[in-house]
Backbone bond lengths (Angstrom), bond angles and torsions (degrees), N, CA, C in turn:
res aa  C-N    CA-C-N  psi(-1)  N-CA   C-N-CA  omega(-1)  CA-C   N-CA-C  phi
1 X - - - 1.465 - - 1.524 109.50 -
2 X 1.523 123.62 153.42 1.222 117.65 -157.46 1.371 80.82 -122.00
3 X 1.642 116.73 145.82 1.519 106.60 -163.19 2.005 81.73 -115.65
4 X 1.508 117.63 128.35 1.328 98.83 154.44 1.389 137.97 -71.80
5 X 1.655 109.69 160.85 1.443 93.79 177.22 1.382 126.82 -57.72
6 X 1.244 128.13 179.25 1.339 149.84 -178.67 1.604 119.07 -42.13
7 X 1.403 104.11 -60.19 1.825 93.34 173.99 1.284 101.96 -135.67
8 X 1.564 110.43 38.67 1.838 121.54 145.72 1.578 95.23 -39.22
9 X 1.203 110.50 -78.25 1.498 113.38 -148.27 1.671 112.62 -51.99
10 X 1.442 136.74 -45.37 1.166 138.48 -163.34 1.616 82.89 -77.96
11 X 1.415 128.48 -76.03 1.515 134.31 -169.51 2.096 95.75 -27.58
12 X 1.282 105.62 -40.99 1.263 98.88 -163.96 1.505 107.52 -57.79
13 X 1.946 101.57 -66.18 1.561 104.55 -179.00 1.520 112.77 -60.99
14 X 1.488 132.43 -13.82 1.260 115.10 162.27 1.617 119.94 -69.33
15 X 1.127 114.79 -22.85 1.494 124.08 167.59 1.502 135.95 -70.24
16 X 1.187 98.28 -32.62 1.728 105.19 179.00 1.712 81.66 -97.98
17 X 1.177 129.99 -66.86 1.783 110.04 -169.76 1.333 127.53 -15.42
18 X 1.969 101.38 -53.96 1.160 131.66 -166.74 1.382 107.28 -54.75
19 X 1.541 110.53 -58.30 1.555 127.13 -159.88 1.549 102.95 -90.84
20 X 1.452 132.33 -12.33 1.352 126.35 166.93 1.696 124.31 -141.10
21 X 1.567 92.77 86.98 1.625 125.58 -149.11 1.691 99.22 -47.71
22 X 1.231 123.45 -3.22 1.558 106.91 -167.94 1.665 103.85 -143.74
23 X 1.128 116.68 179.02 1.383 135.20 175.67 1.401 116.10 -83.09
24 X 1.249 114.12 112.35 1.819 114.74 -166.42 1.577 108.49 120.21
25 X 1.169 105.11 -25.76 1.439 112.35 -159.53 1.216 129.23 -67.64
26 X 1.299 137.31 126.20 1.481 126.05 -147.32 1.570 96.59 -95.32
27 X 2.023 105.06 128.46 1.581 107.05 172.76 1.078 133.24 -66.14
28 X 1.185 152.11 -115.94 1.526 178.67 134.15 1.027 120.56 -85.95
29 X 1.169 139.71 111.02 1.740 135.49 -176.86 1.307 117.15 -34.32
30 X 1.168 142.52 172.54 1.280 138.73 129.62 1.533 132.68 -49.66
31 X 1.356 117.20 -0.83 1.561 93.61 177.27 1.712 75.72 -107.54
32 X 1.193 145.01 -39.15 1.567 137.41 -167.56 1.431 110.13 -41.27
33 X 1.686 103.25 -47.61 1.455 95.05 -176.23 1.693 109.26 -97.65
34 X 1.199 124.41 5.53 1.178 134.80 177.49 1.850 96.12 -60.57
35 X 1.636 102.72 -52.77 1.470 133.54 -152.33 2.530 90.88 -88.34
36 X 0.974 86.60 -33.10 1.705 84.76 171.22 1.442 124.40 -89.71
37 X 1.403 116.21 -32.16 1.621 125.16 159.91 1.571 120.10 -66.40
38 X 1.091 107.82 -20.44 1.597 103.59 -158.23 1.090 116.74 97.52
39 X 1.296 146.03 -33.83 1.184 148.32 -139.09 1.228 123.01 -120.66
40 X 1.833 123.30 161.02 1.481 108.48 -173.66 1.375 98.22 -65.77
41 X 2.217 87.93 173.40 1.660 88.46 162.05 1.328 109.05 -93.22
42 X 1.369 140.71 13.01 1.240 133.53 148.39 1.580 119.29 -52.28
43 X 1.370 116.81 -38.58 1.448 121.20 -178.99 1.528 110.75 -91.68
44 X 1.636 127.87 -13.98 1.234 129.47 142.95 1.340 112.15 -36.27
45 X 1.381 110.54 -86.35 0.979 130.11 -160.03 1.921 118.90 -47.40
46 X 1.166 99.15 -44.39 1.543 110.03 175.84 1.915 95.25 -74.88
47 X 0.639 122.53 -23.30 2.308 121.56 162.41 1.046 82.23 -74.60
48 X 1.782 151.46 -75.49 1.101 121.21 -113.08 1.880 96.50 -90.41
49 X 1.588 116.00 -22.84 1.060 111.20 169.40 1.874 126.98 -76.11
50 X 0.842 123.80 -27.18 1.750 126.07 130.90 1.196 122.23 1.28
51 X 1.679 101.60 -66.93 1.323 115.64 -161.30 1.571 99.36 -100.86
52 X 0.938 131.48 -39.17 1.718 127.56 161.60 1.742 102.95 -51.99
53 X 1.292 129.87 -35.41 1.188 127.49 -173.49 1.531 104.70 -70.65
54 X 1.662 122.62 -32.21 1.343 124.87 -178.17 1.559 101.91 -86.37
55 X 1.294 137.89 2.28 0.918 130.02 -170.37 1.706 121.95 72.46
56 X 1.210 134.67 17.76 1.040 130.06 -170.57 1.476 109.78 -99.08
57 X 1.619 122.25 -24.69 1.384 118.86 175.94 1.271 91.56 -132.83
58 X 1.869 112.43 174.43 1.193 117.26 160.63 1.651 109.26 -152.68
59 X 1.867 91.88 133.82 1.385 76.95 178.04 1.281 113.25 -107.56
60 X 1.840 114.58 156.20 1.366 114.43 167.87 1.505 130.49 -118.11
61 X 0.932 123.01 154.96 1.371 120.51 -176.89 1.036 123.02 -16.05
62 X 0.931 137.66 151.10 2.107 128.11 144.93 1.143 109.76 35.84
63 X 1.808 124.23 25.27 1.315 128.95 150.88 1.332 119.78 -134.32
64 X 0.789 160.06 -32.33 1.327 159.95 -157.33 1.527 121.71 127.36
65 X 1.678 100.98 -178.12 1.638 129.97 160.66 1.801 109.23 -71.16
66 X 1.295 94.99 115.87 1.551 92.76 158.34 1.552 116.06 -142.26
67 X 1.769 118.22 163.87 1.071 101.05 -171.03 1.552 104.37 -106.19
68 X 1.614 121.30 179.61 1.819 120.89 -165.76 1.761 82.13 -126.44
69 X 1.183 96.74 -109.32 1.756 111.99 166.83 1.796 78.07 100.72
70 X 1.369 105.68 14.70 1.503 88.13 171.95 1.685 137.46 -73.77
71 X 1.798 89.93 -30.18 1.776 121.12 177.24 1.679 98.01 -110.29
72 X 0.863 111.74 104.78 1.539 106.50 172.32 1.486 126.22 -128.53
73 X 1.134 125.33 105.30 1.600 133.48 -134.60 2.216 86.11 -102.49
74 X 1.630 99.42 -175.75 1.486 92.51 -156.29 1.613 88.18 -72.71
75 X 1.287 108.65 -46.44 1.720 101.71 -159.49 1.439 108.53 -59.25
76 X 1.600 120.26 -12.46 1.632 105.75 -179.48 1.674 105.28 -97.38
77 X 1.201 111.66 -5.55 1.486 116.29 157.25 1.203 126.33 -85.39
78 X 1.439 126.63 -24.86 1.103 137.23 -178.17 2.005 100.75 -71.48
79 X 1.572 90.42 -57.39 1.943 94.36 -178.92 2.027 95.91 -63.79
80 X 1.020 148.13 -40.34 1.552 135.30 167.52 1.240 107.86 -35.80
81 X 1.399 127.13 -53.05 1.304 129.88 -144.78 1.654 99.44 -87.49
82 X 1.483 105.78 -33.34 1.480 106.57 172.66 1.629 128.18 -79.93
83 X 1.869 85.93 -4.30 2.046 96.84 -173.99 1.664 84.94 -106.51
84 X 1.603 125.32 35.90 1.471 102.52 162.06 1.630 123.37 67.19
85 X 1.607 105.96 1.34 1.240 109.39 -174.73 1.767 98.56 -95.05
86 X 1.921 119.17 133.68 1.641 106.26 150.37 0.787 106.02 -63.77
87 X 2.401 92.69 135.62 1.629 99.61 143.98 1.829 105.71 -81.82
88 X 1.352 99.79 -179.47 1.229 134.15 -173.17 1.730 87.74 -68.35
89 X 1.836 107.54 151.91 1.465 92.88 169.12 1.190 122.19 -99.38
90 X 1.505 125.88 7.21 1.302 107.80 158.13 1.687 116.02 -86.33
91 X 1.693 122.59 -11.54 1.259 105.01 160.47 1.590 119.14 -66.04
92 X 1.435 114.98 -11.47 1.644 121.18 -169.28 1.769 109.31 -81.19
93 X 1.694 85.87 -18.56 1.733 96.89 -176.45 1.183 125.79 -108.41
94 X 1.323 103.87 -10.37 1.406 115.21 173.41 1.570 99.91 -104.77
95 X 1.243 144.95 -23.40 1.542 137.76 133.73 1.589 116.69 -28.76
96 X 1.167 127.70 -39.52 1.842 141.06 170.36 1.052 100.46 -68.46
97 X 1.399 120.74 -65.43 1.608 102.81 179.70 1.225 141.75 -27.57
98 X 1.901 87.14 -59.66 1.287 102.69 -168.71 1.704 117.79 -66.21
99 X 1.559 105.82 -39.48 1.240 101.54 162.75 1.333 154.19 -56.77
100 X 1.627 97.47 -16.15 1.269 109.74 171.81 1.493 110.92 -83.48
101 X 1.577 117.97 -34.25 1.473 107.44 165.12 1.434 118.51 -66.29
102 X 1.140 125.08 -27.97 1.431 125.79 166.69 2.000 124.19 -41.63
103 X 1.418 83.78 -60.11 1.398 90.06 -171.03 1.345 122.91 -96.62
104 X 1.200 125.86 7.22 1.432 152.41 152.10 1.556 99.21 -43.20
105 X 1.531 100.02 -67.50 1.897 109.73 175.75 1.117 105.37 -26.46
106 X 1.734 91.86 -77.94 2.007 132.88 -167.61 1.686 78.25 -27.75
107 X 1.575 118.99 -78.78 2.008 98.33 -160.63 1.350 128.82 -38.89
108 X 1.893 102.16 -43.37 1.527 103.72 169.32 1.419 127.74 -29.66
109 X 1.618 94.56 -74.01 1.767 115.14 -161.83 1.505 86.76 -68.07
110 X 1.219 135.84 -58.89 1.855 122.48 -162.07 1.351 102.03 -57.92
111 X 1.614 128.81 -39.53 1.532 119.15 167.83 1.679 125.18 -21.83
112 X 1.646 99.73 -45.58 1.514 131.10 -154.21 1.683 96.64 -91.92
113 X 1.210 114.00 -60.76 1.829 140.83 -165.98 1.359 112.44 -88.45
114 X 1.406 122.26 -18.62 1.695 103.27 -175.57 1.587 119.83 -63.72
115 X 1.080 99.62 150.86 1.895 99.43 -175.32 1.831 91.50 -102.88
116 X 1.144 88.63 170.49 1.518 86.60 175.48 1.691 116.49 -82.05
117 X 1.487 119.28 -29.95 1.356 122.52 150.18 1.982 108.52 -25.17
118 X 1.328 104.25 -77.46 1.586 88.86 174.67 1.752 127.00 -55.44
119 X 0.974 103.15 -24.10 1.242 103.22 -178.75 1.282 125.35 -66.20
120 X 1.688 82.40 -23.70 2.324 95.43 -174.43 1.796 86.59 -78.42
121 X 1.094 104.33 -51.29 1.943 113.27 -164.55 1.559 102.53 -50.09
122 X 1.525 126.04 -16.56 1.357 130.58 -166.52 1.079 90.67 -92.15
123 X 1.722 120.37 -45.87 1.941 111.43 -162.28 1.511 95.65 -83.52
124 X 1.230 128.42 -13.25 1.728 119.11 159.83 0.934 135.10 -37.86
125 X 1.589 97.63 -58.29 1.506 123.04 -164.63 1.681 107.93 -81.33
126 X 1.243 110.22 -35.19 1.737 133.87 -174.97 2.041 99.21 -71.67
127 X 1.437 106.30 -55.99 1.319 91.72 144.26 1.666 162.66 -55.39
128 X 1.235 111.97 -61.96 1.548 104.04 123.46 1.711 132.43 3.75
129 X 1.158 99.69 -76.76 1.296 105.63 -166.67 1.842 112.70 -71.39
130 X 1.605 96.08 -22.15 1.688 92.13 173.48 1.683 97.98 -93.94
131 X 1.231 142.76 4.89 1.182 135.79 149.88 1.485 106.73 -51.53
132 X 1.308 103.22 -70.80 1.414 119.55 -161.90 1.695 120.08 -59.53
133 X 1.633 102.95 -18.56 1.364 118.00 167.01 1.204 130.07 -69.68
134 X 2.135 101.40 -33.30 1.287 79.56 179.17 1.385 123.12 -132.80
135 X 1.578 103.00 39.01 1.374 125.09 156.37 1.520 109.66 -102.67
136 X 1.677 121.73 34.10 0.824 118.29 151.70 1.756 114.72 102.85
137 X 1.378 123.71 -36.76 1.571 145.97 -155.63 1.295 95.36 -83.55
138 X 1.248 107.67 146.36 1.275 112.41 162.15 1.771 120.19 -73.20
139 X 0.996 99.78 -171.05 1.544 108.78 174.45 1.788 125.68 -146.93
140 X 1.389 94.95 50.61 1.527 101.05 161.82 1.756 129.15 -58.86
141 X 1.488 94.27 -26.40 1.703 89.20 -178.59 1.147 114.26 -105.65
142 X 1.603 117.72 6.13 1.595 124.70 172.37 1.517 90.64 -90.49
143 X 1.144 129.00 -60.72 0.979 131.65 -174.93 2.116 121.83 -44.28
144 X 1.040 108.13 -25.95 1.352 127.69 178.45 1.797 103.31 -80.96
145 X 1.445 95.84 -35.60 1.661 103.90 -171.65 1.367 97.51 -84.08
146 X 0.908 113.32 -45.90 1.832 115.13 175.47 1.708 104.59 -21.97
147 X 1.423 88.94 -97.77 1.512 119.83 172.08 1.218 105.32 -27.17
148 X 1.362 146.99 -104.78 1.279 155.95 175.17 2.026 102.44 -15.17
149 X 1.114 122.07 -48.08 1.565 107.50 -176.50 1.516 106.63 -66.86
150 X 1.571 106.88 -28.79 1.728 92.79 -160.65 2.147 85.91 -80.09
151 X 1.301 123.30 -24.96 1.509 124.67 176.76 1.787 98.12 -55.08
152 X 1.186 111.07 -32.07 1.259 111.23 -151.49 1.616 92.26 -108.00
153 X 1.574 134.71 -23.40 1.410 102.84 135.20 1.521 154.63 -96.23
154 X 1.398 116.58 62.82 0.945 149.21 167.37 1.334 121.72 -90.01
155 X 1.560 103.38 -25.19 1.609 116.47 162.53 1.629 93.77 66.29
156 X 1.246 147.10 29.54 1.304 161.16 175.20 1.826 97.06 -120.52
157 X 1.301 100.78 108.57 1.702 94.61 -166.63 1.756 83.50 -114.35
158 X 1.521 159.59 8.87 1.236 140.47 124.11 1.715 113.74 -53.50
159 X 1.242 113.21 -18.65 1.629 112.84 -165.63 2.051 89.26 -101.30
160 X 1.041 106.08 9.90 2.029 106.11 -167.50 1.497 79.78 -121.19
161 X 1.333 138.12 -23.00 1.485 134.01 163.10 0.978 129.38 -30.99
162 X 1.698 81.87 -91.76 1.792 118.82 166.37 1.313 109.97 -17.15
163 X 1.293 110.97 -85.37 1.292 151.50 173.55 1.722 100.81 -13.64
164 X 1.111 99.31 -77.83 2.004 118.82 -176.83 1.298 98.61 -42.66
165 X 1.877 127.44 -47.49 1.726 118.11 -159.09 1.415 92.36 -84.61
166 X 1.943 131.67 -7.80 1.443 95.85 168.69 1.427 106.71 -91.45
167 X 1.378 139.72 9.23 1.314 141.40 160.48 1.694 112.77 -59.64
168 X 0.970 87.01 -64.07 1.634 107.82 176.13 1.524 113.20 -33.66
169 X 1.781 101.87 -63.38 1.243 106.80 160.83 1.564 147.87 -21.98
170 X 1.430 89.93 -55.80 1.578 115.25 169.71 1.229 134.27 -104.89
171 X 1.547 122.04 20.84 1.549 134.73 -164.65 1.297 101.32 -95.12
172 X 1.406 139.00 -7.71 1.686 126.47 169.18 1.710 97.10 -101.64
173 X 1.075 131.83 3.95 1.441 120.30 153.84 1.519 108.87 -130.67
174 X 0.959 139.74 27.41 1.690 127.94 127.91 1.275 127.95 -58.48
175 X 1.173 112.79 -11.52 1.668 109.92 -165.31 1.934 93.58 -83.49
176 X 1.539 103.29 -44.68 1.558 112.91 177.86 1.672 112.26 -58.28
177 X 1.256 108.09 -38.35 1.613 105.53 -173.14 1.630 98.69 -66.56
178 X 1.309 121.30 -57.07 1.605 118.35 -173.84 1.495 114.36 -80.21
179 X 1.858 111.94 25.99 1.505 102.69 179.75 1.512 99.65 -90.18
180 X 1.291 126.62 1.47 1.460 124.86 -179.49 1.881 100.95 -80.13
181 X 0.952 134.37 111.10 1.596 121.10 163.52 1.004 121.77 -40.96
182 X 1.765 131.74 -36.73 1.273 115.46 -155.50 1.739 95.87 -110.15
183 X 1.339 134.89 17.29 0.927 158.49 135.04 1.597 105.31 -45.83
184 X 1.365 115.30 -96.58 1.584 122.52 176.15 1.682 113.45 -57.70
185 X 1.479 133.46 14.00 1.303 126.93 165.99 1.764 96.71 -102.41
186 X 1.744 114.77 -30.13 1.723 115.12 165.83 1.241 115.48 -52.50
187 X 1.289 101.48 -42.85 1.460 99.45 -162.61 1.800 134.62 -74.28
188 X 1.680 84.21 -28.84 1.573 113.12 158.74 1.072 112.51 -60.43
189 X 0.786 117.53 -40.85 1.763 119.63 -164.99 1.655 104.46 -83.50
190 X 1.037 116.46 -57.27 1.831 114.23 152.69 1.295 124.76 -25.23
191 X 2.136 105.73 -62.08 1.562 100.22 154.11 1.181 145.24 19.22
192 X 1.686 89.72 -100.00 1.548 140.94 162.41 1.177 95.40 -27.70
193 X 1.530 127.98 -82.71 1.088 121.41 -130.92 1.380 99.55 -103.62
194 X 1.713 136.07 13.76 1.621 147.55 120.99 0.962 119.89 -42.12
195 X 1.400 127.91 -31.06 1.467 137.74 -171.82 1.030 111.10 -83.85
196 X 1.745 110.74 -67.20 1.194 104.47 -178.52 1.639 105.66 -44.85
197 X 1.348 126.85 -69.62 1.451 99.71 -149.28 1.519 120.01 -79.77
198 X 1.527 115.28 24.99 1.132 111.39 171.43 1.564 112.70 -87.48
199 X 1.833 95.07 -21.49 2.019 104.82 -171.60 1.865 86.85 -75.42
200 X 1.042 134.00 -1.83 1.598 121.96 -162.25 1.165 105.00 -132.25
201 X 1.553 108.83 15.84 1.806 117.52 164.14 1.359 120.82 60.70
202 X 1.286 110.42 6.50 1.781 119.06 154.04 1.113 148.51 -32.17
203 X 1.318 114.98 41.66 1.408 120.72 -158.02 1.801 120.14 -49.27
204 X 1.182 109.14 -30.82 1.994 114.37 -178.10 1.315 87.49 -86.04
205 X 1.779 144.85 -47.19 1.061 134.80 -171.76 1.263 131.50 -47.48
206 X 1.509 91.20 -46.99 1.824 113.81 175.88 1.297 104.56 -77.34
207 X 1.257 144.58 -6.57 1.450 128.09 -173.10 1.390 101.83 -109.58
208 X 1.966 108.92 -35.66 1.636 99.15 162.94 1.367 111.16 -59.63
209 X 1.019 136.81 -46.65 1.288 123.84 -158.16 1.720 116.41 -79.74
210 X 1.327 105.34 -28.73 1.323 107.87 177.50 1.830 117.25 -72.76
211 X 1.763 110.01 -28.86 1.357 129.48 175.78 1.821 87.44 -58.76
212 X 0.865 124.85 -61.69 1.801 130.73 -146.78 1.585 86.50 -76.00
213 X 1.077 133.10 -47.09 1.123 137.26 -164.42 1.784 116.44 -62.89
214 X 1.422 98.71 -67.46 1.875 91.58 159.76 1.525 127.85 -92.54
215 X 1.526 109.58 33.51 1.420 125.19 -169.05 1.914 72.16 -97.09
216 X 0.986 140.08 -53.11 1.969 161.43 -173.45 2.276 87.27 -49.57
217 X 0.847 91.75 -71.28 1.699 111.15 169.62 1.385 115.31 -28.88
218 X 1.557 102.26 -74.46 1.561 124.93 178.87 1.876 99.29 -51.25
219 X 0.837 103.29 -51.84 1.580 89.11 -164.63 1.777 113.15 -78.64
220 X 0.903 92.24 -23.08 1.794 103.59 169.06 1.500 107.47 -56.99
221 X 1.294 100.95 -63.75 1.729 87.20 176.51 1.589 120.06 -81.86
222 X 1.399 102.76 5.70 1.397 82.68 -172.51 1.948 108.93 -84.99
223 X 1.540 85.36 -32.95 1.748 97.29 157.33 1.406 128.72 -77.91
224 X 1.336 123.85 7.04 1.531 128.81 155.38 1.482 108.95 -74.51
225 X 1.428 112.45 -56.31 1.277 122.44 178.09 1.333 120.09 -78.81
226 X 1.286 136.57 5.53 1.228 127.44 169.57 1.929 95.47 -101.76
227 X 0.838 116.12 -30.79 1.526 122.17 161.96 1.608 119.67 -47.56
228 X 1.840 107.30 -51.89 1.295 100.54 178.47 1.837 109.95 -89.31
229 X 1.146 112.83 20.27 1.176 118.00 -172.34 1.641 95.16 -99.48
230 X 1.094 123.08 -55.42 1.536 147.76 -173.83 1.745 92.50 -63.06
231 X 0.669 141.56 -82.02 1.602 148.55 156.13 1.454 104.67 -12.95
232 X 1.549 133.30 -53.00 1.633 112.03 -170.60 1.749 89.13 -91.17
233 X 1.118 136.32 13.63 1.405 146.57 -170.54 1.557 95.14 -78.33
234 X 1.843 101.35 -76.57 1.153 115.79 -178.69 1.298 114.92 -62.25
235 X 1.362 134.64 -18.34 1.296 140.27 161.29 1.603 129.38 -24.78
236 X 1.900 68.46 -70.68 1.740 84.22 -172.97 1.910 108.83 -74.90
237 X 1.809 109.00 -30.77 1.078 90.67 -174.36 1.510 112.60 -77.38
238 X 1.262 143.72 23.71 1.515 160.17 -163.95 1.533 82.34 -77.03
239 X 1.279 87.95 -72.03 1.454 120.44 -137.18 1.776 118.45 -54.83
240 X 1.251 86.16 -21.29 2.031 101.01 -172.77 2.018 80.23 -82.22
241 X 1.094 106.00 -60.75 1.745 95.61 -175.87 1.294 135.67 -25.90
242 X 2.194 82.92 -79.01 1.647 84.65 142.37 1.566 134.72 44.51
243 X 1.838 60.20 -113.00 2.110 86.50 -163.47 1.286 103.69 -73.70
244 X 1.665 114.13 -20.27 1.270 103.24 -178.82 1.600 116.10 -53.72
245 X 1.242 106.88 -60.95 1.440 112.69 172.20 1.414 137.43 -39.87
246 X 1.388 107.37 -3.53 1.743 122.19 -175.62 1.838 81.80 -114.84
């Protein structure tokens, strides 16, 4: 098996996305992009099956590369989101969901499972983040570390996976959600008070508090995206006018 390089694969689906704007759309052969990457088409080819494996293209016989993006599971959203490509916003909202049912658990079981190793990595990160508060910065990547350690004490490292590709998901608009300050001084303070009852083995405490906590989250984007939803709304209906007027 020919293993491709390192960020062949995202460079790839940012490449055929780029160059064939729609769903159906026929890619670039394999020796084209063999001949635009650098690379063999042996190491194409083992990317391009990757990405047929995520469902995002398909190839057929004695015709070409095309893309689907019709079934698109987390890890082939997760690699989009890292090749710079938008998802859709109900995949962006149904990614929120899911995470919030995810890590609701994550408070339970880390209530039960944290080692004290995580616990030091929590007062790191919890520190950190009042650095970063009050020199002004937001805290999108404390905030990512937050979340992910208490996933990650659960000592369930398929459930510290999961978890990471809905990060992934949402890491070119976290930086906007925590550009408000008094946003990321709430959220700290929530933190705090996750922590504490995870150091005091609280299992209903930590899951109320963590539920209430990105329940604040959930609705933020759900009114970002019903905004940019309303916006390509008025878009399209512009547009029949428009032309009327010419």
């Amino acid at each position: 098996m020919i293993i491709p390089p390192n960020n062949l694969l995202p460079d790839l689906a940012a490449f055929l996305f780029s160059n064939s704007h729609e769903a159906g759309a026929r890619t670039p052969s394999e020796r084209e992009l063999a001949e635009h990457f650098s690379v063999s088409r042996g190491q194409i080819r083992e990317a391009l099956a990757i990405l047929e494996a995520m469902q995002l293209i398909e190839r057929r016989a004695k015709s070409g590369i095309y893309l689907t993006r019709t079934q698109t599971g987390t890890e082939a959203m997760a690699l989009l989101a890292k090749a710079g490509i938008p998802l859709t916003p109900t995949q962006i909202y149904e990614a929120v969901e899911l995470r919030k049912i995810h890590e609701i658990k994550a408070a339970e079981l880390a209530s039960e499972r944290a080692s004290e190793e995580n616990f030091q990595r929590l007062r790191e990160i919890l520190g950190e983040s009042e650095k970063q508060l009050t020199i002004g910065n937001g805290i999108a990547q404390q905030d990512r570390d937050f979340h992910l350690e208490i996933v990650r004490a659960t000592q369930n490292g398929l459930f510290f996976k999961v978890c990471s590709m809905f990060y992934m998901m949402g890491e070119q608009r976290l930086p906007f959600y925590f550009g408000n300050p008094e946003r990321g001084k709430r959220s700290h303070r929530e933190h705090l008070q996750i922590f504490d009852a995870l150091q005091r083995r609280d299992g209903n405490l930590a899951q109320a508090l963590m539920s209430a906590h990105l329940s604040g989250a959930q609705s933020y984007w759900t009114e970002i995206l019903d905004s940019e939803n309303q916006l390509e709304d008025g878009s399209a209906a512009a547009a029949p006018a428009k032309a009327s007027e010419g």
